[in-house]
C-alpha positions in Angstrom: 56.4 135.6 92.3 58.7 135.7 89.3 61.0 132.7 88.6 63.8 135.3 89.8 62.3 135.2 92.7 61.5 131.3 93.5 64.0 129.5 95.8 67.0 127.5 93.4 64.7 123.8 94.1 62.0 125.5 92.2 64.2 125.6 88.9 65.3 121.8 89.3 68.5 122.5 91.6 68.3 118.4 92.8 68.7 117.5 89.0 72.2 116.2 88.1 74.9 118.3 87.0 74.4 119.2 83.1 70.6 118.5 83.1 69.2 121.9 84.7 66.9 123.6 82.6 65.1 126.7 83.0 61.6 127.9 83.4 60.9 130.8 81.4 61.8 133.4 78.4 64.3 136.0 78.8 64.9 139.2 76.4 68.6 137.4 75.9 69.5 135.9 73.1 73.1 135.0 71.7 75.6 133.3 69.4 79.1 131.6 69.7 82.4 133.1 67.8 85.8 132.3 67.5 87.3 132.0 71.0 84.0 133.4 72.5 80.9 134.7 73.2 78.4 137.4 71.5 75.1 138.4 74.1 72.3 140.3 72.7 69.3 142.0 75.0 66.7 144.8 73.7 69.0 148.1 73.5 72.7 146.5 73.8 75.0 143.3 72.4 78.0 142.6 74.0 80.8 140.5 72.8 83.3 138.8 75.0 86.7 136.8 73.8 89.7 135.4 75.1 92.9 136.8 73.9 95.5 134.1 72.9 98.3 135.3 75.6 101.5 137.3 75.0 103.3 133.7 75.1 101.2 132.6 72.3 101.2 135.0 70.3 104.8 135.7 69.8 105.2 131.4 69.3 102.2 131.9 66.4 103.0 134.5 64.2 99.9 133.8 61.7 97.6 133.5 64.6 96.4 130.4 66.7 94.9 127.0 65.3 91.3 126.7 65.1 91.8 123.4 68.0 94.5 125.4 70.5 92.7 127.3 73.3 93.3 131.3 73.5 94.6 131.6 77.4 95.1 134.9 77.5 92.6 137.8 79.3 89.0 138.4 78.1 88.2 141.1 76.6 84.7 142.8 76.2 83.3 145.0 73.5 80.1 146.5 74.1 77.7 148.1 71.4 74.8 150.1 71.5 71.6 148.3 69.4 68.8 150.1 67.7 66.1 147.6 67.0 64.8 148.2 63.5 61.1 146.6 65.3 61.0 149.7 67.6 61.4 152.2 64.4 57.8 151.4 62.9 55.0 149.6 64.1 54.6 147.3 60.8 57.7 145.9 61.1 56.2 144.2 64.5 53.7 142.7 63.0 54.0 138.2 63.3 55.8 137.2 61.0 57.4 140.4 59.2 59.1 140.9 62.6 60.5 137.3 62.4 62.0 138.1 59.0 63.5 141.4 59.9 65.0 139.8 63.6 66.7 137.1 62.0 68.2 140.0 59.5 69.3 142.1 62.6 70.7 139.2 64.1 72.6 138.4 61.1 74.1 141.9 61.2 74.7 141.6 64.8 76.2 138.1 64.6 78.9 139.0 61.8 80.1 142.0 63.6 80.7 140.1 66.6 82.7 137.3 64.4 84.4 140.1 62.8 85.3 141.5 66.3 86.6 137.5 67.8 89.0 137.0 64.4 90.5 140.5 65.2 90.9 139.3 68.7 92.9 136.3 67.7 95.4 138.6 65.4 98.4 140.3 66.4 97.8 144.0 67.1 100.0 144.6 64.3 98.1 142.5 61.9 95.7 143.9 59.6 92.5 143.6 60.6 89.9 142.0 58.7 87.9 144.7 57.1 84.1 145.6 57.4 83.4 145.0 53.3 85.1 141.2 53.8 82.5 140.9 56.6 79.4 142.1 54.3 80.6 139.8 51.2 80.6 136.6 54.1 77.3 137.4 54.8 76.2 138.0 51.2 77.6 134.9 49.9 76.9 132.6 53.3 73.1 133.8 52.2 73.2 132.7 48.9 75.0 129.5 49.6 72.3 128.5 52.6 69.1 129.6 49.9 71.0 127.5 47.3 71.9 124.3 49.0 68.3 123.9 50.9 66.1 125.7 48.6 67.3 125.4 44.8 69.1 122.0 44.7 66.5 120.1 46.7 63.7 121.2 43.8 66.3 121.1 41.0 66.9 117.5 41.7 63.1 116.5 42.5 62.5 118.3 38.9 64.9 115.7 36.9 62.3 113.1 37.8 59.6 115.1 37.7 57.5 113.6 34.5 57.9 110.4 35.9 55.8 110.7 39.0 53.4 112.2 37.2 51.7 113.3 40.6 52.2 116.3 42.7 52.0 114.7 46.1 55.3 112.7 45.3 56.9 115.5 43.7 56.4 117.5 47.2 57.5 114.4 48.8 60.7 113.6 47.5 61.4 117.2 47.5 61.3 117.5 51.0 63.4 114.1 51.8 66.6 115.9 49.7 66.2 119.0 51.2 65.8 117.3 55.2 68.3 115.0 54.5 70.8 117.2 52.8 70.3 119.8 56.2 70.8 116.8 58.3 73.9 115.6 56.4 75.5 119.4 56.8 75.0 119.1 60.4 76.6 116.0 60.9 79.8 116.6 59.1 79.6 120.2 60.9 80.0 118.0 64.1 82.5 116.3 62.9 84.9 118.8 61.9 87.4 119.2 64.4 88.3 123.1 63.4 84.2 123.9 65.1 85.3 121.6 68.0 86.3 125.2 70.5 83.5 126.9 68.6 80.6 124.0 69.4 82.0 124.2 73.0 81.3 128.2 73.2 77.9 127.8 71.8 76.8 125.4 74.4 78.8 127.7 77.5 76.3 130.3 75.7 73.9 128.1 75.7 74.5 127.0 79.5 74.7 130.6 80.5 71.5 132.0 79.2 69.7 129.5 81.0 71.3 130.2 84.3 69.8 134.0 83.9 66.9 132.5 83.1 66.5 130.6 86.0 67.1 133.6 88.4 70.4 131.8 89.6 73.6 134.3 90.4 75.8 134.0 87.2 78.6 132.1 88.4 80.6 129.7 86.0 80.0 126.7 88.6 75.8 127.2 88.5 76.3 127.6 85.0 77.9 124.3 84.6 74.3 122.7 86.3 72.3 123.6 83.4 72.0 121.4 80.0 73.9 122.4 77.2 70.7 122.4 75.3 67.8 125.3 74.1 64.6 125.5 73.2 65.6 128.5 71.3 68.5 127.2 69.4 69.7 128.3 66.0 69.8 124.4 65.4 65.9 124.0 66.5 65.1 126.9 64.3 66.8 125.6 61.3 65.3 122.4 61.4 61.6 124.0 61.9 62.5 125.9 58.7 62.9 122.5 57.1 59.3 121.7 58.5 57.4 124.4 57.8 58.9 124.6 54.1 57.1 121.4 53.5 53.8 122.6 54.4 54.3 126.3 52.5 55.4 124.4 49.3 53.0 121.9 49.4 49.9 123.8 47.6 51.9 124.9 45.1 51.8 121.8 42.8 53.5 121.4 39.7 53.9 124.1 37.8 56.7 124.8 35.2 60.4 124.4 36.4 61.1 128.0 36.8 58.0 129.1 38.2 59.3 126.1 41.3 62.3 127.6 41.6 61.0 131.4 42.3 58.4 130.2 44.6 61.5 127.9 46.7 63.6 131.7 46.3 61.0 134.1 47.1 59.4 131.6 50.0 62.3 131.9 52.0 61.3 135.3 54.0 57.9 134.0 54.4 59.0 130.4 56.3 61.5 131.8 58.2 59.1 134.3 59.9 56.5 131.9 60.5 59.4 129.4 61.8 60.6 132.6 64.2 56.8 132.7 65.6 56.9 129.0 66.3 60.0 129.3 68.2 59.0 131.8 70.0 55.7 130.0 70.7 57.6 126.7 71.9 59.8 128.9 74.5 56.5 130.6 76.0 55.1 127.6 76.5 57.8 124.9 77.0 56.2 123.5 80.0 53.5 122.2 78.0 54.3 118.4 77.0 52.6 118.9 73.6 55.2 121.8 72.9 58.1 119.7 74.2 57.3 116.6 72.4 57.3 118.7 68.8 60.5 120.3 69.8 62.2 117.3 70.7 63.8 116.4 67.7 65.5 119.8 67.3 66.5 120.0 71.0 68.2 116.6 70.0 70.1 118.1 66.8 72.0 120.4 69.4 74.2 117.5 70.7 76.0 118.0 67.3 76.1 121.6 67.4 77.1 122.2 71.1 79.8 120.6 73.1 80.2 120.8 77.1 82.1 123.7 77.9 84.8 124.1 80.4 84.5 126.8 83.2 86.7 129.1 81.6 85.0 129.4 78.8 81.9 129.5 80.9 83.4 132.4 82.1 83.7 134.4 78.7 79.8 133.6 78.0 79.0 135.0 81.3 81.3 138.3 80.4 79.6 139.0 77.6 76.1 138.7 79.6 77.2 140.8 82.3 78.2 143.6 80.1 74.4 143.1 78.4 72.8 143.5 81.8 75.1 146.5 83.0 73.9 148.5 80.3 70.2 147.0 80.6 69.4 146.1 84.7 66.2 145.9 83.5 66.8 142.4 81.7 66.8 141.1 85.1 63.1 141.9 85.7 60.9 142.4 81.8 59.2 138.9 80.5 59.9 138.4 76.8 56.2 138.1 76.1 56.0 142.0 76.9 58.8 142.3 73.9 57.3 141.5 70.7 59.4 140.2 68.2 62.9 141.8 69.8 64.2 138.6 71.1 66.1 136.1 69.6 66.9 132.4 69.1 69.3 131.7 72.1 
């Protein structure tokens, strides 16, 4: 009997409002925008977002403020998706197919921005165009590689004749570079523009788990289940962090510029072994082994996700809805069965 199928006790139905969490793995990923919601399945993404209303809009001619609520009607875009994994067999292969999801999702995930910041504009505004979009992500790249990767080993490397060993060199490394992650998420969470956006990221959050529980989709059984996922863009980031220590850590200490291609050109090759760990930890989450080494990264969400309200509860379930019209089958296929064509909730 699928957990679909189990009676709503069987997912933790007596457990206090907020704390519900569910049992299993669905094909469903997704990823909060501005004033809204983006789903993704196998073969569709859908994003939903909440218009600012006709009141609003004529008393904000440049747009809503990052902290005002849109209360206008939601609207839904759907798109068809075309895995790259299901084009050629190599490409599904661990690890590689870590490295070329989290590129899809990317791609997927600035459209759907790019969709929500049209959304907020006045129809007669110019909307933001698709080469703005694909600069964003070029430079958001670069900036990410640059601030964990390059200045972490350019500032281990002012030291390094002093330590005169390569176990401390790897060791200081890897404080700057965790500590400098966890300082970036803490003044994330404390930036009061993200507030709306942190909210929609735990409504996605919420929802996701709701369909993975097998409960009806309803903004009130939503509500029930934590705000936080095994399979969280936070939890991946920080096992990036991790496994970078262990990749870097035979590599010793050769000259500067050799350390700085390895930290460059290393990047594809943690992230896809990060992706297989996360998708390890959501298969087998019931194990208290699993949960104790995702623990701290579950924890991290409380500064990326907020408690959502049921309205915008409501715009994450839109979006999911409008994944599963186009794919009933979501309702019934296990992740397992779909190598490498989820992704991080």
């Amino acid at each position: 009997m699928s957990v679909a199928d189990k009676p709503t006790e069987a997912v933790g139905a007596e457990a206090p409002t907020g704390q519900l969490r569910a049992a299993r793995d669905a094909p469903v990923g997704g990823q909060a925008v501005l004033e809204g919601v983006m789903m993704r399945g196998i073969r569709t993404w859908s994003v939903a977002v909440r218009k600012p209303s006709a009141e609003q809009l004529a008393s904000h001619e440049e747009g809503l403020g990052p902290e005002e609520a849109a209360l206008g009607e939601i609207e839904v875009k759907t798109e068809p998706l075309d895995s790259w994994l299901r084009r050629h067999r190599v490409l599904r292969l661990p690890v590689i197919r870590g490295v070329v999801a989290l590129g899809e999702s990317l791609k997927v995930g600035f459209n759907a921005l790019g969709i929500s910041a049209n959304a907020q504009l006045p129809e007669e505004e110019q909307e933001i165009s698709g080469g703005m979009w694909a600069g964003t992500i070029v430079v958001s790249v670069l900036l990410a590689i640059g601030l964990f990767f390059v200045i972490p080993v350019v500032a281990a490397s002012l030291v390094k004749d002093q330590l005169h060993s390569s176990f401390l060199f790897w060791l200081i490394e890897s404080l700057i570079r965790t500590g400098i992650f966890l300082g970036y998420l803490l003044l994330l969470s404390r930036l009061r523009d993200l507030r709306r956006v942190f909210e929609y990221h735990g409504a996605e959050h919420k929802t996701i788990s709701c369909f993975e529980a097998g409960m009806p989709l309803t903004p009130a059984n939503a509500e029930r289940f934590s705000r936080l996922h095994p399979r969280c863009g936070t939890t991946f980031l920080l096992l990036v962090m991790v496994v970078a220590i262990f990749v870097f850590a035979p590599i010793g200490l050769p000259a500067w510029y050799w350390l700085l291609i390895t930290r460059v050109v290393g990047v594809p090759l943690i992230a896809g072994i990060s992706f297989e760990l996360i998708k390890l930890s959501g298969r087998q989450r019931h194990r208290r082994w699993v949960r104790a080494i995702m623990w701290p990264g579950i924890q991290l969400q409380y500064l990326t996700t907020r408690e959502p309200d049921r309205s915008q509860l409501a715009v994450a379930i839109a979006a999911l809805e409008a994944v599963l019209k186009a794919e009933p089958d979501l309702l019934t296929t296990d992740a397992r069965s779909l190598i490498g064509v989820e992704v991080v909730a």
